[in-house]
C-alpha positions as a LaTeX table, in Angstrom:
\begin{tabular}{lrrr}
\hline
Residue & $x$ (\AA) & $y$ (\AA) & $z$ (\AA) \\
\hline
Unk1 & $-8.80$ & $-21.47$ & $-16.02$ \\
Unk2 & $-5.96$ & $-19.47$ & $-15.12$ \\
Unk3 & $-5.78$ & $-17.00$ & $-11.82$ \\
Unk4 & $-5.11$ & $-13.33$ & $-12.16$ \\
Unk5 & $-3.62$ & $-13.21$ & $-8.01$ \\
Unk6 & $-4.63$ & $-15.06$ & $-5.03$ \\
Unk7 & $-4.08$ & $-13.66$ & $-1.24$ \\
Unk8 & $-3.22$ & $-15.26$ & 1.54 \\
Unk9 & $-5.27$ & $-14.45$ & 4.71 \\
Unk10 & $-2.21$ & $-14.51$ & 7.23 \\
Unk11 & $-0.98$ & $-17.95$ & 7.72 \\
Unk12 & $-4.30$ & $-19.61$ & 7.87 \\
Unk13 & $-5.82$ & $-21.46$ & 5.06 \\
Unk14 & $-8.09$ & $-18.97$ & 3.88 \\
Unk15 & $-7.25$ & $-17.89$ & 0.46 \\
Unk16 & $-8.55$ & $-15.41$ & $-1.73$ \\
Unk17 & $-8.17$ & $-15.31$ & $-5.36$ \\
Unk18 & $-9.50$ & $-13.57$ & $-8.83$ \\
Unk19 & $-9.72$ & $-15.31$ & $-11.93$ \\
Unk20 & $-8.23$ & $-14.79$ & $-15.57$ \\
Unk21 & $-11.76$ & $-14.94$ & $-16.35$ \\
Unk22 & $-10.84$ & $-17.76$ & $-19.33$ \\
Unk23 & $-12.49$ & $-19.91$ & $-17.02$ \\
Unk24 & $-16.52$ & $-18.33$ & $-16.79$ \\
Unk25 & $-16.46$ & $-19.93$ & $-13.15$ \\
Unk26 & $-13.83$ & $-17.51$ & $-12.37$ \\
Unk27 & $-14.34$ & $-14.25$ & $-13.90$ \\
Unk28 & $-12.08$ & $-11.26$ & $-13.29$ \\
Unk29 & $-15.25$ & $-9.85$ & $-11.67$ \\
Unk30 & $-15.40$ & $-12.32$ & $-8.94$ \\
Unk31 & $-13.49$ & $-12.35$ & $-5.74$ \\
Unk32 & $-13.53$ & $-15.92$ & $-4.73$ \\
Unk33 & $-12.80$ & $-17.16$ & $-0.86$ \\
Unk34 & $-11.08$ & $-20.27$ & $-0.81$ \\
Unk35 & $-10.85$ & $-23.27$ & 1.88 \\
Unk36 & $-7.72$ & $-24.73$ & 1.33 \\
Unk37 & $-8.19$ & $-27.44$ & 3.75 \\
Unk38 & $-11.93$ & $-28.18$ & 2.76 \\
Unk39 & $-10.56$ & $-27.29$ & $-0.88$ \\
Unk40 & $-13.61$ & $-25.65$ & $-1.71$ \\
Unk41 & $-14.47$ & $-21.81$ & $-1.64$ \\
Unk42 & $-16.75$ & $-20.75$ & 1.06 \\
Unk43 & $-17.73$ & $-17.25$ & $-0.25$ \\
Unk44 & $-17.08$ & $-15.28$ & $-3.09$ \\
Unk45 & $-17.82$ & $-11.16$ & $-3.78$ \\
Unk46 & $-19.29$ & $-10.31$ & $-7.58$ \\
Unk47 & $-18.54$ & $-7.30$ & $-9.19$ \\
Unk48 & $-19.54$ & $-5.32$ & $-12.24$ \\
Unk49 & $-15.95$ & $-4.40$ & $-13.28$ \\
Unk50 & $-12.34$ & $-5.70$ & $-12.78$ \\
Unk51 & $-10.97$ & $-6.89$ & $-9.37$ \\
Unk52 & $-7.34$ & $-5.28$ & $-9.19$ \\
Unk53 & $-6.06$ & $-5.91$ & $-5.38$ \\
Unk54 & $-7.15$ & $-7.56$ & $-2.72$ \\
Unk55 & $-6.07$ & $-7.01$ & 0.81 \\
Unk56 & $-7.51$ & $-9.30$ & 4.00 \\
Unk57 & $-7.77$ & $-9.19$ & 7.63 \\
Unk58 & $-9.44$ & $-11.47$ & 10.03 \\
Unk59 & $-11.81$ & $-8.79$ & 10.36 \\
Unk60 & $-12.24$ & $-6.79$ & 7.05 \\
Unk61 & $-12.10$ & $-7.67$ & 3.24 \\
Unk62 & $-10.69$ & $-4.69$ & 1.35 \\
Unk63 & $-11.16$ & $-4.87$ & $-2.57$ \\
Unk64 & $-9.41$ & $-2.34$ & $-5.15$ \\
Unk65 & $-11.00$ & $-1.51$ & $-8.40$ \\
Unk66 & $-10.09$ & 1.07 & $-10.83$ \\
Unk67 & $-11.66$ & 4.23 & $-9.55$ \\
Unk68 & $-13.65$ & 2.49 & $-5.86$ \\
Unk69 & $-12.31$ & 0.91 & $-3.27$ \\
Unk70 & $-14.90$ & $-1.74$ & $-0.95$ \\
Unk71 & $-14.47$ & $-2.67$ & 2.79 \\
Unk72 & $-15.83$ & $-5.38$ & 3.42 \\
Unk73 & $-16.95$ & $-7.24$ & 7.60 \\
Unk74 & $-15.18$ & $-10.37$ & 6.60 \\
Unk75 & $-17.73$ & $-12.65$ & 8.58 \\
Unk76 & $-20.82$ & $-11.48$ & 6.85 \\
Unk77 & $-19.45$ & $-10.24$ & 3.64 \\
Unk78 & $-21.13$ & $-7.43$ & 3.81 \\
Unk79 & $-20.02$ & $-3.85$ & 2.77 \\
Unk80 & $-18.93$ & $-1.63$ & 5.47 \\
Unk81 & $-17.26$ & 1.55 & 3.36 \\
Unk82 & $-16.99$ & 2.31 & $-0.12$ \\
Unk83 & $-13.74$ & 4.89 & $-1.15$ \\
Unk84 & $-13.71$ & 6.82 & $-4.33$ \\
Unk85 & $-9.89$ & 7.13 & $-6.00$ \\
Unk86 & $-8.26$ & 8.41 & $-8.92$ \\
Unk87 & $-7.73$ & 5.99 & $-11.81$ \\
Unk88 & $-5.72$ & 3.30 & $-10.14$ \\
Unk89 & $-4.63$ & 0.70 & $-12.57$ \\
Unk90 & $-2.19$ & $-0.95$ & $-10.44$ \\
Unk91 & $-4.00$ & $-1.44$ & $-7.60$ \\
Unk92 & $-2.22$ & $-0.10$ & $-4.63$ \\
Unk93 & $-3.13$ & 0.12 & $-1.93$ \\
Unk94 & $-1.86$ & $-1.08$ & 1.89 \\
Unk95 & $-3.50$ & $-2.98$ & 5.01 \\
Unk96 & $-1.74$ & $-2.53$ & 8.97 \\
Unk97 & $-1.42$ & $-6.18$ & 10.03 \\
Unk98 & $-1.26$ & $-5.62$ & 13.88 \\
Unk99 & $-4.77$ & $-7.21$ & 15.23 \\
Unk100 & $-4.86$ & $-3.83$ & 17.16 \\
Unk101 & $-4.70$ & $-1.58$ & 15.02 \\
Unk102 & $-7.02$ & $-1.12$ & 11.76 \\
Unk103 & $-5.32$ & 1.39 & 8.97 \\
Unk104 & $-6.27$ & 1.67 & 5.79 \\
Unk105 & $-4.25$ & 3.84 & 3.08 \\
Unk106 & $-5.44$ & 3.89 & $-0.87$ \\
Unk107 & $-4.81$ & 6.61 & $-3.13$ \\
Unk108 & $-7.41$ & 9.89 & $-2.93$ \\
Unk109 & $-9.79$ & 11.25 & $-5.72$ \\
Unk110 & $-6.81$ & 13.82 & $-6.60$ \\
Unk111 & $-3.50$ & 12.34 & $-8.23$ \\
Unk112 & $-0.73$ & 12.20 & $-5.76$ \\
Unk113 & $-2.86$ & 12.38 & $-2.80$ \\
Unk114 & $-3.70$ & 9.62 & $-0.27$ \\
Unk115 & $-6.78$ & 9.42 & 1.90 \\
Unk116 & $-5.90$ & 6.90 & 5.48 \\
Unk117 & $-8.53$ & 5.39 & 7.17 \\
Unk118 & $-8.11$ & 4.46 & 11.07 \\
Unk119 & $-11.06$ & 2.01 & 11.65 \\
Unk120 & $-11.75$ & 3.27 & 14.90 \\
Unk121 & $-14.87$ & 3.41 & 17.04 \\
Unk122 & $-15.04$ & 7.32 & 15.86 \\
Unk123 & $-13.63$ & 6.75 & 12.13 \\
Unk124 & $-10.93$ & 8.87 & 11.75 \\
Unk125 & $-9.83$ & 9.77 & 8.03 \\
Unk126 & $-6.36$ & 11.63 & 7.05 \\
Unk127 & $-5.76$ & 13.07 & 3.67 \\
Unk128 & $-2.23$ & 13.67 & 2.42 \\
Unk129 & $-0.83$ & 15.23 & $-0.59$ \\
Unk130 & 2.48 & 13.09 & $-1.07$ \\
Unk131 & 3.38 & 13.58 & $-4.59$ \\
Unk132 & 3.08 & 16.00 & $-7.63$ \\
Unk133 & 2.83 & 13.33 & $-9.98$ \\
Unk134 & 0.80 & 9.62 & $-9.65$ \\
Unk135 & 1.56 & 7.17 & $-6.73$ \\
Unk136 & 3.58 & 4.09 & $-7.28$ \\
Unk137 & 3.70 & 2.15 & $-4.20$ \\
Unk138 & 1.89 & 2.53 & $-0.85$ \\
Unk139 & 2.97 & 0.46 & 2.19 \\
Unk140 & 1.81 & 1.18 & 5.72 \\
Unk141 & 4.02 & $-0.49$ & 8.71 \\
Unk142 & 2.45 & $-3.28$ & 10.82 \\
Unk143 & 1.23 & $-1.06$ & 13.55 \\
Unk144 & $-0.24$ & 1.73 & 10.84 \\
Unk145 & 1.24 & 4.59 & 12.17 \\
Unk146 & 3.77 & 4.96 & 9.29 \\
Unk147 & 3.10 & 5.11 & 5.40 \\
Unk148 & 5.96 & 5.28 & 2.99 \\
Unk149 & 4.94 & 6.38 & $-0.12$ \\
Unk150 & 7.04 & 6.97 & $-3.96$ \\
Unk151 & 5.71 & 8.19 & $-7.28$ \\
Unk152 & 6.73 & 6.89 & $-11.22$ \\
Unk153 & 10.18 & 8.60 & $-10.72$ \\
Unk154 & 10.95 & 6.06 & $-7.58$ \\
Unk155 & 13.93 & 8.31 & $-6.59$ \\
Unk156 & 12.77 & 9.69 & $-3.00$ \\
Unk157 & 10.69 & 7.46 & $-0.48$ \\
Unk158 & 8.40 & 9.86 & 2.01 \\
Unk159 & 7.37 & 8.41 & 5.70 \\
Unk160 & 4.28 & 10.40 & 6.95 \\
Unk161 & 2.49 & 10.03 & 10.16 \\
Unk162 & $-0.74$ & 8.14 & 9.06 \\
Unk163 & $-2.63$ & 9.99 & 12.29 \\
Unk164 & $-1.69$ & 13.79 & 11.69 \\
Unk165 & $-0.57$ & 13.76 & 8.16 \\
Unk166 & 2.73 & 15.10 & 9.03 \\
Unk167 & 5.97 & 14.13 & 6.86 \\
Unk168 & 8.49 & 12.48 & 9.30 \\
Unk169 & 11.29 & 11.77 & 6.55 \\
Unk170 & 12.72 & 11.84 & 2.91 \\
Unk171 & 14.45 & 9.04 & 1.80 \\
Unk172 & 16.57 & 8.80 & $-1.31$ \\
Unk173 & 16.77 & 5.30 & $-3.47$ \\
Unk174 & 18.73 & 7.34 & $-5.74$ \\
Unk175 & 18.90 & 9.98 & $-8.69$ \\
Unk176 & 17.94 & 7.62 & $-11.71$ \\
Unk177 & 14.49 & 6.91 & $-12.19$ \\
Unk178 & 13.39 & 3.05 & $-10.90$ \\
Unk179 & 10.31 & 1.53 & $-10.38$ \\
Unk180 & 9.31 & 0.68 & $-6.80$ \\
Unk181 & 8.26 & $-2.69$ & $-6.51$ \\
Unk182 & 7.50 & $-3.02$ & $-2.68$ \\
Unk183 & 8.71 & $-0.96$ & 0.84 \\
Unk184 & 8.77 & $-2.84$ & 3.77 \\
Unk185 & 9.22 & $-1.38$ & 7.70 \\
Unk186 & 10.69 & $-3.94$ & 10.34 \\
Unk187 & 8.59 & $-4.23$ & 13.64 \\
Unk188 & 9.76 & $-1.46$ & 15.54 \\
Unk189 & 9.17 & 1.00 & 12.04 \\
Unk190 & 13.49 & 1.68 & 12.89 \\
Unk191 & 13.99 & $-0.12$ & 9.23 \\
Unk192 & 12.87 & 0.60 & 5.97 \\
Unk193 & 13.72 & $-1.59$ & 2.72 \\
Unk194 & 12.84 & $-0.27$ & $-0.66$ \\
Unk195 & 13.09 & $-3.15$ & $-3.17$ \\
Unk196 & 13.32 & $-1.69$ & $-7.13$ \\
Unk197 & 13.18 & $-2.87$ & $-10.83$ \\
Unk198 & 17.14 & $-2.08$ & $-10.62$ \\
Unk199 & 17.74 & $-5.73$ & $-8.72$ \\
Unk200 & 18.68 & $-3.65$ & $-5.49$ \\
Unk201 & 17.16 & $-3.15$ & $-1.88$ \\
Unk202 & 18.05 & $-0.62$ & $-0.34$ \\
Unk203 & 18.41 & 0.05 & 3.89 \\
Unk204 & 17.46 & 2.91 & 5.35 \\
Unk205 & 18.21 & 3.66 & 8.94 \\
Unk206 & 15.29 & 6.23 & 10.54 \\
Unk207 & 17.17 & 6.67 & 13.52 \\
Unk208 & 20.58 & 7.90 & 12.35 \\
Unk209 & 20.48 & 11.57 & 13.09 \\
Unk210 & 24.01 & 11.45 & 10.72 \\
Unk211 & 22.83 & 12.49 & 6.96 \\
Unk212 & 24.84 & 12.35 & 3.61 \\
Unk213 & 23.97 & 16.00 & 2.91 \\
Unk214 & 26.49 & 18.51 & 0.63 \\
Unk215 & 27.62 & 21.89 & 2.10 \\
Unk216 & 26.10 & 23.17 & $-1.15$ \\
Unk217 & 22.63 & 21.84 & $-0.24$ \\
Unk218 & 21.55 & 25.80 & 0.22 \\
Unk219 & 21.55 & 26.43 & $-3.28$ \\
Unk220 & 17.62 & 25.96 & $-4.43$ \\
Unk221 & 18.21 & 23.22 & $-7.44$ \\
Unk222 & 20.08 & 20.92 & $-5.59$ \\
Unk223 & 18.82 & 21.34 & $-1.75$ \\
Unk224 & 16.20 & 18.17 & $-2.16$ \\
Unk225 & 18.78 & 16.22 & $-4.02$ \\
Unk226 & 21.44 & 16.19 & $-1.12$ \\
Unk227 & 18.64 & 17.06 & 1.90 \\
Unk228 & 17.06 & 13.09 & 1.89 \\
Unk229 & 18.51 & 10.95 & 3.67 \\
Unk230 & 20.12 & 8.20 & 1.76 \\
Unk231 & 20.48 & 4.37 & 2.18 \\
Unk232 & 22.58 & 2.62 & 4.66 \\
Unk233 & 23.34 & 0.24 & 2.06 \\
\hline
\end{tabular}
């Protein structure tokens, strides 16, 4: 029947998956949750339009349509939190992994802006303008307290401080325009990789205070150019 994407939940068995919808028990409306050791699903979400993304967590459900985003309790399937976005055909949208913390990020109603949730006991919500132009990729570290964001022109990577909205750093891929196809931060959020439709990753060191900035960055049309910091390799 053919499956549009399937996420894993962790390294468990618990699956979820959206259908082609050439197969009518597996319509592109349905979120299905799959058993893999039963081999059967054991729950399944219905919607009236298109499942893009998924995201999971032992203890939420977060699914991405074009213009809503749902939160999910993931063990009574029922809807916590419902997000309005700007048209968001690819879907983006990032999860924190660490069991202790809870940090949503999805794109906001306005282009270029991104609304973070911190499930807390007193739900705290941060909204960012990170770009001039659409979003591209969104990835939160593990712990949630970072978000590296890009737009279509994937030449600079911005870190912001998910809690007070603050930028933290600029990070340039590099001067010709690439598609970002996924960020990832390494446990202690020291590392960032920026993976891109060029075949490259690039490294970027947060800690080095050292910078590969021109003596000419003063001059107004070149100052963001040479003011990022660029990757360590």
């Amino acid at each position: 029947g053919g499956i549009k994407f399937a996420t894993m939940l962790y390294r468990t068995n618990i699956i979820s998956f959206v259908g082609t919808g050439e197969n009518p028990s597996f319509p592109s409306s349905r979120l299905v949750l799959w058993d893999d050791i039963a081999h059967r699903p054991f729950g399944e979400l219905n919607f009236k339009g298109d499942v893009l993304a998924t995201q999971l967590r032992k203890d939420k459900i977060v699914v991405v349509h074009m213009n809503k985003v749902y939160v999910y309790n993931f063990e009574q399937l029922d809807c916590s939190d419902t997000f309005i976005t700007c048209d968001n055909p690819e879907g983006i949208v990032s999860f924190s992994t660490a069991e202790d913390s809870c940090v949503l990020a999805i794109p906001d109603e306005v282009v270029g802006h991104v609304k973070i949730i911190h499930f807390s006991k007193d739900k705290h919500i941060v909204q960012i303008k990170c770009q001039n132009s659409a979003l591209s990729c969104l990835k939160l570290s593990r712990d949630g307290k970072l978000l590296a964001t890009t737009s279509s022109k994937g030449t600079l990577v911005r870190i912001w401080d998910t809690w007070t909205g603050d930028q933290m750093n600029e990070l340039r891929r590099g001067a010709d325009q690439a598609v970002i196809s996924d960020i990832s931060f390494d446990p202690d959020n020291q590392i960032v990789a920026v993976a891109s439709d060029k075949g490259t990753i690039h490294m970027f060191n947060m800690t080095e205070t050292g910078n590969k900035k021109s003596s000419l960055s003063a001059l107004s049309g070149i100052a963001s150019y040479f003011g990022s910091k660029w990757s360590a390799s």
